[in-house]
N, C-alpha and C positions, 0 to 999 in steps of 0.2 A: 979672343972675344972682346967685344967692346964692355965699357966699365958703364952706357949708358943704353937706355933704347928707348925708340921713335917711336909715336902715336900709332899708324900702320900695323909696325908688331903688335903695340898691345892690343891695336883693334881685332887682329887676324888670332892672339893668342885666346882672348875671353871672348871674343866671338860678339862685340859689338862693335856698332861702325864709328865712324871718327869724330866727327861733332860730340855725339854722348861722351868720347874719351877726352873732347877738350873740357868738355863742360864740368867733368871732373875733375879733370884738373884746375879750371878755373875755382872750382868750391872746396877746393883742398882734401876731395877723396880720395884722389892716388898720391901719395907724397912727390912733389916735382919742387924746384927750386925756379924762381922767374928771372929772366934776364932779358930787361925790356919789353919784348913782343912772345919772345919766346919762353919754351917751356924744357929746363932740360931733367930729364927724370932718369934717376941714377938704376941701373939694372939691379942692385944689393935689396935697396930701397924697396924697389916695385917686385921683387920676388916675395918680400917677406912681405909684402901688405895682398899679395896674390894668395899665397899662402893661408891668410886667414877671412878671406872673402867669406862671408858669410857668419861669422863669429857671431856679431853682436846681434844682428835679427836672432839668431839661434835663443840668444840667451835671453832677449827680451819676450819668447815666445815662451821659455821654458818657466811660465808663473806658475804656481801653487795652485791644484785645483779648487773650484768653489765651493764650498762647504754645501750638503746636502741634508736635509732634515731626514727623520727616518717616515714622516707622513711623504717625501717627493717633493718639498718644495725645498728652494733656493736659499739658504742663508745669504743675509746679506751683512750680518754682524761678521767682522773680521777674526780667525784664529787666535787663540791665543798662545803668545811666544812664548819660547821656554826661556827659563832664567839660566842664565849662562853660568 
């Protein structure tokens, strides 16, 4: 097995097409290394960044719910933290 792989594969592997896979590579989404024009992106690399697709939306979703008054309305003063 090869130690790198082609835009094609990842297109064909996540199930989008080739432009979106360069344009992440251009903005440094998928880890790739640049060599002139090209883009060569290591297979170690791009399994563990495949791996956690989705990670960080996850966690930026998983906020604290909003506080609730007991009349139904919406608190908008913030919890108070515990002391460590």
């Amino acid at each position: 097995m090869r130690t790198t792989i082609t835009v094609p594969e990842i297109s064909e592997r996540i199930g989008i097409c080739e432009e979106t896979i360069y344009e992440m590579l251009r903005s440094r989404v998928i880890p790739n290394i640049r060599y002139g024009r090209r883009f060569i992106i290591s297979r170690n690399a791009f399994e563990r960044w495949e791996a956690t697709i989705g990670e960080q939306v996850q966690s930026s979703v998983s906020k604290e719910p909003t506080p609730i008054a007991a009349n139904g309305a919406v608190s908008s003063k913030p919890r108070p933290t515990k002391a460590a």
